[in-house]
PARO-388698 format. One line per field, with one value per residue (C-alpha): residue in three letters; x, y, z. Coordinates in nm, 3 decimals. Last residue first. Layout:
% PARO-388698
rest = c(ALA	...)
px = c(X	...)
py = c(Y	...)
pz = c(Z	...)
***
This chain:
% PARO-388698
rest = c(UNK	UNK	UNK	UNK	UNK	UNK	UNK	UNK	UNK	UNK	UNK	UNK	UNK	UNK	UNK	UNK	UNK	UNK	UNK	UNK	UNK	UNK	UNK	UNK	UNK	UNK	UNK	UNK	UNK	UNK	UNK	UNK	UNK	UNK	UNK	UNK	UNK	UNK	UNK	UNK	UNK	UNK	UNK	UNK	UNK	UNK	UNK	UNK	UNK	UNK	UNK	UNK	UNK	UNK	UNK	UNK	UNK	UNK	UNK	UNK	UNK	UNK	UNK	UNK	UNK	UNK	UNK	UNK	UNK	UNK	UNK	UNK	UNK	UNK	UNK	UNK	UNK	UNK	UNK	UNK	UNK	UNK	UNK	UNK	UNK	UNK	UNK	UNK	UNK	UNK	UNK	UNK	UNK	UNK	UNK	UNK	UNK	UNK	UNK	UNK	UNK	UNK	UNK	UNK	UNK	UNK	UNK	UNK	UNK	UNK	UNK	UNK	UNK	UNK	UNK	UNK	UNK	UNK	UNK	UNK	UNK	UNK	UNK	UNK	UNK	UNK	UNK	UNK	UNK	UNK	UNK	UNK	UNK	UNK	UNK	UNK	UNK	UNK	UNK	UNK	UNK	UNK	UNK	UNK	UNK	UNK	UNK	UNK	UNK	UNK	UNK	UNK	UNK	UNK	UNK	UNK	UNK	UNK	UNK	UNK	UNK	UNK	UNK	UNK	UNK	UNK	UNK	UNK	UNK	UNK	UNK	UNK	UNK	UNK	UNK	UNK	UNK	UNK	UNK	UNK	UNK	UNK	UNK	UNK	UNK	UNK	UNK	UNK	UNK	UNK	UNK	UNK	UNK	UNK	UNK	UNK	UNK	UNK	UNK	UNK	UNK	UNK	UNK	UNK	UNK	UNK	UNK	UNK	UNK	UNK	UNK	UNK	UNK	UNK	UNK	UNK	UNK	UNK	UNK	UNK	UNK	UNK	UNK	UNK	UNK	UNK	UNK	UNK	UNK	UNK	UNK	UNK	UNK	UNK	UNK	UNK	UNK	UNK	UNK	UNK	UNK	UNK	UNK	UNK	UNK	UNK	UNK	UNK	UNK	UNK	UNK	UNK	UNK	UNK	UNK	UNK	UNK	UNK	UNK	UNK	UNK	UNK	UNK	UNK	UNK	UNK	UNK	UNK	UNK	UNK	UNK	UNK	UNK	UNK	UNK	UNK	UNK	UNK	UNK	UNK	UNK	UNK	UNK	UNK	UNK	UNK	UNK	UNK	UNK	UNK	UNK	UNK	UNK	UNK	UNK	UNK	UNK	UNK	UNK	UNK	UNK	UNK	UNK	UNK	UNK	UNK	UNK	UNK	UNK	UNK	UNK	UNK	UNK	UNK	UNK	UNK	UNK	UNK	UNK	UNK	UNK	UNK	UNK	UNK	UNK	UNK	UNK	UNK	UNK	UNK	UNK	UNK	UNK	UNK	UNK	UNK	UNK	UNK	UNK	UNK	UNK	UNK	UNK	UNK	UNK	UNK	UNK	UNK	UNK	UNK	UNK	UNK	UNK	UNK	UNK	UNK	UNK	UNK	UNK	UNK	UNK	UNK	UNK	UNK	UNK	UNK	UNK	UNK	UNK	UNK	UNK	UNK	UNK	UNK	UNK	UNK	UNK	UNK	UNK	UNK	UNK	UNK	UNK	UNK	UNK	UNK	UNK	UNK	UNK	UNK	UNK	UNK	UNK	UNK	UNK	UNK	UNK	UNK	UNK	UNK	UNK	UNK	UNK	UNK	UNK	UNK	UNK	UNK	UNK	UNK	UNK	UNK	UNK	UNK	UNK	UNK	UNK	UNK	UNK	UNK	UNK	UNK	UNK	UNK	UNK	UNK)
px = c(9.021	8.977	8.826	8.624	8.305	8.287	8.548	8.491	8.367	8.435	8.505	8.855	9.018	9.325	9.094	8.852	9.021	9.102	9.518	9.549	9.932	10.235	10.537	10.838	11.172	11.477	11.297	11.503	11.315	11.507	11.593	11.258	11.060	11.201	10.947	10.640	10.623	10.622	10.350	10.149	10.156	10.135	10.400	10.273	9.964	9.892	9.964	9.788	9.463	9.533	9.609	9.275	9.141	9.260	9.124	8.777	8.783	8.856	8.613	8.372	8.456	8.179	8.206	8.601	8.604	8.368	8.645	8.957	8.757	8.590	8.932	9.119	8.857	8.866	9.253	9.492	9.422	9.600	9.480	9.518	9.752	9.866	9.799	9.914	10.178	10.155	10.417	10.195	10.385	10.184	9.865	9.608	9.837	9.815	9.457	9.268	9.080	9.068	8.953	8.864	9.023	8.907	9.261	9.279	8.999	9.174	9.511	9.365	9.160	9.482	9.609	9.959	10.142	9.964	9.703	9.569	9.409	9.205	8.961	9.001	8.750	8.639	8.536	8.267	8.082	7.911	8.184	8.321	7.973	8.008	8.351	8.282	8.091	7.899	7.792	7.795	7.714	7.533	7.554	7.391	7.445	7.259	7.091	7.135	7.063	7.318	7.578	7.399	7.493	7.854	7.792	7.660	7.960	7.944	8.052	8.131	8.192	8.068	8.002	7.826	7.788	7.514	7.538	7.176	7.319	7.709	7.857	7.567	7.609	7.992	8.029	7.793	8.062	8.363	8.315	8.060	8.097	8.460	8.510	8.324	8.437	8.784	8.736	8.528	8.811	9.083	8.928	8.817	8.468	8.361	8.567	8.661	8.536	8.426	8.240	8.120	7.835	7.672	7.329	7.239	7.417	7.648	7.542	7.728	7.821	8.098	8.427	8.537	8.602	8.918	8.967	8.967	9.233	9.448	9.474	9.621	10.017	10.188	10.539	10.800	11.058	11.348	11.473	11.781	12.040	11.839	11.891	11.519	11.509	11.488	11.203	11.061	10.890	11.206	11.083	10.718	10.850	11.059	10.703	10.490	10.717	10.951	11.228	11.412	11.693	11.510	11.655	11.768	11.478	11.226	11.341	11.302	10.963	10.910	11.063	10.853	10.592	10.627	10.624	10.335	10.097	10.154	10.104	9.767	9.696	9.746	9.546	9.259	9.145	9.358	9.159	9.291	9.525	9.858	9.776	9.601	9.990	10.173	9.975	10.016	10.377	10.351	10.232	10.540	10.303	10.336	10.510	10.641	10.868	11.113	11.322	11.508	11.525	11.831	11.715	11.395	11.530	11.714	11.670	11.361	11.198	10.994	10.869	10.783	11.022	10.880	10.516	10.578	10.690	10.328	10.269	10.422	10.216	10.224	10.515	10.747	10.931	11.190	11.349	11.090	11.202	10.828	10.706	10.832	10.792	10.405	10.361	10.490	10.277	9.983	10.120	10.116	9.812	9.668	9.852	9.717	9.872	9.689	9.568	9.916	10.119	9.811	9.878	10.225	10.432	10.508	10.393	10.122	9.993	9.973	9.725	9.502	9.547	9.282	9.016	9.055	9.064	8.750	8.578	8.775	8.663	8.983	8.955	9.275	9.397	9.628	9.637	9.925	9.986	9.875	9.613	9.298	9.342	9.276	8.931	8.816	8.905	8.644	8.327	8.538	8.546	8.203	8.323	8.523	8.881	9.008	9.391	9.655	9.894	9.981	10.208	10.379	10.542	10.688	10.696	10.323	10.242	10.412	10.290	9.932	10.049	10.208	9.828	9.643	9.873	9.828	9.452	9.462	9.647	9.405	9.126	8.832	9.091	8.885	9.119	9.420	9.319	9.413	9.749	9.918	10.217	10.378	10.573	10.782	10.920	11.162)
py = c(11.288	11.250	11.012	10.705	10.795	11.099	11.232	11.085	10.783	10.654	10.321	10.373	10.500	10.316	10.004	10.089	9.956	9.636	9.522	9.147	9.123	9.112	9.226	9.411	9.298	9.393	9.711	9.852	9.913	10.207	10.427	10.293	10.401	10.783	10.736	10.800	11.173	11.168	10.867	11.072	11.335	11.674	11.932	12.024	11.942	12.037	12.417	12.442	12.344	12.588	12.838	12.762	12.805	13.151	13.221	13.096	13.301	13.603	13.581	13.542	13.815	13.845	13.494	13.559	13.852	13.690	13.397	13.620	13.861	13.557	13.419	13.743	13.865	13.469	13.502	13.224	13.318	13.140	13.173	12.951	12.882	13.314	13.490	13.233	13.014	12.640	12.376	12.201	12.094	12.355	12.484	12.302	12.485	12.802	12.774	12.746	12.933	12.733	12.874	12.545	12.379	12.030	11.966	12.222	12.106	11.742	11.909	12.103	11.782	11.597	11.752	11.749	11.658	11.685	11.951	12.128	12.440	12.336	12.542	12.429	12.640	12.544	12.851	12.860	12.506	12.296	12.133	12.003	11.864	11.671	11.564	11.437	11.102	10.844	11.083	10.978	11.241	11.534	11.856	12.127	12.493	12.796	12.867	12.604	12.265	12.100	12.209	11.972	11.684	11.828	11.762	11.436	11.297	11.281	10.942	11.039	11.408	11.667	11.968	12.242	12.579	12.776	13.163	13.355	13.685	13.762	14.016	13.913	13.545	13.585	13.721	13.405	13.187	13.271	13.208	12.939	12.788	12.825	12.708	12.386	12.310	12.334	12.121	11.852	11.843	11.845	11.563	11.289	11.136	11.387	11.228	11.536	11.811	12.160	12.331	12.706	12.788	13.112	13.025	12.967	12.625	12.604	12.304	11.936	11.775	11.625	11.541	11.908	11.934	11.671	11.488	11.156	11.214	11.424	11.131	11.346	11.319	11.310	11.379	11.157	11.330	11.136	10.994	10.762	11.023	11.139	11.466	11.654	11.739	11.493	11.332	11.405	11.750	11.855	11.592	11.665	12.024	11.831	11.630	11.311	11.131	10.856	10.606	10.411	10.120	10.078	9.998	10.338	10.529	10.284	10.333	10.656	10.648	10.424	10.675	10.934	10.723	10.687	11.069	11.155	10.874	11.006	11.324	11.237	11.073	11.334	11.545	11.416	11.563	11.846	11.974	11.973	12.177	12.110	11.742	11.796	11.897	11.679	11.344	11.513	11.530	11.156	11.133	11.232	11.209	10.961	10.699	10.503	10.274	10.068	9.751	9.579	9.272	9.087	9.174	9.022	8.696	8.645	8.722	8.876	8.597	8.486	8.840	9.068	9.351	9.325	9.277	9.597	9.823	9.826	10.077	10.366	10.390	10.237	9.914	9.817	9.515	9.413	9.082	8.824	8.481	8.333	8.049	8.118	8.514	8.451	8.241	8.487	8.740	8.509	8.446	8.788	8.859	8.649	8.786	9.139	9.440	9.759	9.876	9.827	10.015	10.261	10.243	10.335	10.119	10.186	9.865	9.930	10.225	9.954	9.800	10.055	9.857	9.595	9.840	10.055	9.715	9.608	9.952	9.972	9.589	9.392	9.199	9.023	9.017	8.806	8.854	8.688	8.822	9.150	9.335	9.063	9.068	9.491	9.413	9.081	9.301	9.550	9.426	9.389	9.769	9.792	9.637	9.890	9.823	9.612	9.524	9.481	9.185	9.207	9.039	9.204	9.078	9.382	9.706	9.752	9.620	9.886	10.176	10.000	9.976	10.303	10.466	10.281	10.355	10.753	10.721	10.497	10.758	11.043	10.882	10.727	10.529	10.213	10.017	10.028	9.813	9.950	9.920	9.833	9.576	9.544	9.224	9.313	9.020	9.220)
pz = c(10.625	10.300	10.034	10.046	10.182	10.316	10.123	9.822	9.645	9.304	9.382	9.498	9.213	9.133	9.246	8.986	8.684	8.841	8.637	8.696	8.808	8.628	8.829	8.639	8.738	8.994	9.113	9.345	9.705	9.848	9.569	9.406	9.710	9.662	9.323	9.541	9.495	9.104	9.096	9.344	9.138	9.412	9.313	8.913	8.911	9.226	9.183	8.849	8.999	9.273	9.046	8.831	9.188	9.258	8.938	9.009	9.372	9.238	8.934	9.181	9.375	9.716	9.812	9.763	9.952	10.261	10.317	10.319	10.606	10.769	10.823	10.862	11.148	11.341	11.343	11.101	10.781	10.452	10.152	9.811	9.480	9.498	9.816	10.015	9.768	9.767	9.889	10.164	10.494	10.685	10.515	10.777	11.024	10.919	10.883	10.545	10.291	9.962	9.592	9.456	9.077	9.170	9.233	9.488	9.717	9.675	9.784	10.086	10.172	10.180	10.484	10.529	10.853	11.135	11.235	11.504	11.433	11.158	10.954	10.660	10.411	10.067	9.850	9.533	9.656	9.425	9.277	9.599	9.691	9.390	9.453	9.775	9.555	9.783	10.061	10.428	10.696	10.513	10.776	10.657	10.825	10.689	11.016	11.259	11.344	11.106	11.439	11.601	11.375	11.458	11.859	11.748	11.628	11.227	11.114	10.732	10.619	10.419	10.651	10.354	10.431	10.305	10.274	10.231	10.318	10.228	10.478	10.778	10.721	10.675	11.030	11.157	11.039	11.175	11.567	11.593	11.317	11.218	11.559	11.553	11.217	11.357	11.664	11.504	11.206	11.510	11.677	11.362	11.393	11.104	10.892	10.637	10.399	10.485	10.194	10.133	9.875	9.798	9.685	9.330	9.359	9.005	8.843	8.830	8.515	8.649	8.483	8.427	8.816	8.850	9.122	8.964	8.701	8.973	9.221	9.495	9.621	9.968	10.000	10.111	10.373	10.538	10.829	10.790	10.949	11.213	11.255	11.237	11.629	11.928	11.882	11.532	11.490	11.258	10.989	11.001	10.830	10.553	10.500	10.499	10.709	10.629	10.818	10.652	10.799	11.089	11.363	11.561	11.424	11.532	11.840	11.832	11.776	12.057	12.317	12.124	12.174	12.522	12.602	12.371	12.498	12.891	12.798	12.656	12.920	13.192	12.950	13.025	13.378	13.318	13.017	12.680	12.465	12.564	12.569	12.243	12.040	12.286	12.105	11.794	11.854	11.937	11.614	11.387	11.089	10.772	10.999	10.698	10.864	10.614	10.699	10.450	10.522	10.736	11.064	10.980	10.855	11.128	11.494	11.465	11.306	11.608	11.544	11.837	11.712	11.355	11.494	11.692	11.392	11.329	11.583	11.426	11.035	10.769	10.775	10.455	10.527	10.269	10.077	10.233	10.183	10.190	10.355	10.736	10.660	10.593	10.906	11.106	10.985	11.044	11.370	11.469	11.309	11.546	11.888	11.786	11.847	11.700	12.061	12.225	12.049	12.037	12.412	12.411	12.732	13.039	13.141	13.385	13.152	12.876	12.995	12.844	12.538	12.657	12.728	12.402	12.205	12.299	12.206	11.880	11.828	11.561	11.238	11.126	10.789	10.630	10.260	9.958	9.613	9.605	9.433	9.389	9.774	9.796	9.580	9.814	10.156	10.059	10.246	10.547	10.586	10.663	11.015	11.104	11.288	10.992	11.074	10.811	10.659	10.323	10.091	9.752	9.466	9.307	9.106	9.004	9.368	9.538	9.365	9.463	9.789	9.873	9.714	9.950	10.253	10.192	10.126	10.439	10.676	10.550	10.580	10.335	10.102	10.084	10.130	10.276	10.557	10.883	11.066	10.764	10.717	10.368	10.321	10.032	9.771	9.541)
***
């Protein structure tokens, strides 16, 4: 089939959750058929990539936008009753590029990542036609404007009247989608009852994340035990609910496992820290690395990785990339919802500040505890989280008519190598 695949960042490198999620879509994608793209670059070290993701498909448009510009502009929005990240990934460029792409090509299916690309479908001058006629797939990955509810609820009420204001039009856009699209997927059954208006929909249905299990895999390094005690938080560290939840496990958590297990270090591995987490590199114990080219060395060093989130969408692929590396993990109730592992058994779960520091202090304490847990873990992921297994729904509703021959990059599948805090997690 020809696909038109529409991203709202470029898929490459995988260094968030949405991209790793769109990255890994794309490259099933373009083993099956003859893919175009058309995506956004909000970071400017991003542009440094888009050679490697157009050796992958067969046509690029790309269209490079200013998050501070942006901001501004899709603020107008409020006047219009209208989302604002609608209107912050809208572009009148990429728009005609998109355009221009359906005018030379008899597209057969649209495939768009993520909410607000559905807008350059319903703003087509194809619309009419050759849209309408494609198969039309939404892959919102999260049900966002339950995230949107999710920090209204939990912010001050100075900001909150904005957040509100996000949740209720997206969920109005949201279920528009619903009502023209012929597919529409989130990243779990549990994402699925969060959608507006309960879990019903007739065309809305679950695709589960995966982890690259050859990359993420600890008998590849050669990396040695740390003599300390080692805890490690993994993430963009320009991302709300990982500040929030490293903040609290900090503050609240932490300093109970410095007095149960002296000498602790705790490793924040993530790109773009905000300054109130470079602070948090101030104090005892604490290290705070920004940028690192490789997560999974930081991985290996640690005995226990913690999640600490307490909000969280859909499913967090720092759990599963902690768990492929075969790593005891301590997370939050909601950093554990939408993953199929046991508590107790593949990892633990501990909502409360006392069971947190109490689950994350007996494994420091029980090495052989915390290694078996892992080998679990390991076990866990291997068997629920292939990406290739999870991503086979697309061939129900893209059939592969032929097999596509394109130049095979052997680092693409792996994204350069990096991790976390470069290009993995989120």
């Amino acid at each position: 089939m020809r696909v038109l695949f529409l991203a709202h960042r470029i898929p490459f490198p995988p260094n968030k959750g949405d991209k790793i999620r769109a990255f890994n879509i794309l490259k099933y994608l373009t083993k099956r058929h003859e893919v175009s793209l058309a995506c956004l670059v909000d970071d400017a070290s991003d542009l440094q990539f888009v050679p490697k993701i157009d050796q992958r498909v067969n046509r690029l448009v790309f269209e490079r936008i200013r998050p501070q510009v942006k901001k501004l502009l899709a603020l107008r929005g409020l006047l219009r009753s209208r989302p604002i990240s609608v209107g912050y990934f809208y572009t009148p460029v990429l728009q005609r590029q998109i355009d221009d792409i359906i005018d030379a090509v008899d597209i057969d299916a649209f495939v768009c990542s993520s909410s607000p690309m559905a807008e350059y479908l319903f703003r087509s001058r194809h619309a009419g036609a050759k849209i309408r006629a494609g198969i039309k797939v939404m892959d919102l990955i999260d049900v966002d404007s339950y995230k949107w509810r999710q920090y209204a609820e939990q912010s001050p009420a100075w900001t909150s009247w904005i957040y509100h204001y996000e949740a209720k039009y997206l969920a109005e856009y949201e279920k528009r989608i619903a009502r023209i699209f012929d597919h529409v997927l989130v990243v779990s059954e549990q994402e699925k009852g969060l959608f507006p208006g309960g879990g019903n929909t007739p065309n809305l249905e679950a695709m589960s994340n995966g982890v690259d299990l050859e990359f993420f895999k600890s008998d590849q390094l050669g990396t040695h035990a740390p003599v300390r005690p080692t805890l490690v938080f993994t993430g963009a560290m320009d991302y709300r609910p990982n500040i929030e939840g490293i903040r609290w496990f900090v503050e609240s958590v932490f300093p109970r496992i410095q007095i149960a297990v002296p000498g602790v270090e705790l490793l924040i591995v993530g790109n773009k820290p905000t300054p109130e987490v470079v602070r948090l590199g101030r104090l005892p114990g604490v290290v705070v690395t920004g940028f690192v080219e490789d997560v999974r060395e930081y991985l290996a060093k640690a005995r226990v990785s913690i999640v600490p989130l307490r909000v969280a969408r859909g499913i967090q692929n720092k759990v599963l990339e902690a768990m492929a590396m075969g790593k005891a993990v301590v997370c939050t109730p909601q950093a554990h919802e939408g993953i199929r592992a046991t508590s107790g058994k593949e990892l633990i779960v501990a909502e409360s500040t006392e069971d947190f520091s109490a689950a994350t202090i007996d494994l420091l304490l029980d090495q052989g505890k915390a290694e078996r847990l892992g080998l679990a873990a390991r076990e866990c992921v291997e068997r629920e989280y292939s990406w290739e297994d999870n991503l086979r729904l697309l061939d129900r509703i893209l059939p592969v008519s032929s097999a596509v021959a394109r130049p095979t990059d052997p680092n693409f599948g792996h994204g350069h190598g990096a991790g976390a805090a470069g290009v993995r997690s989120a």
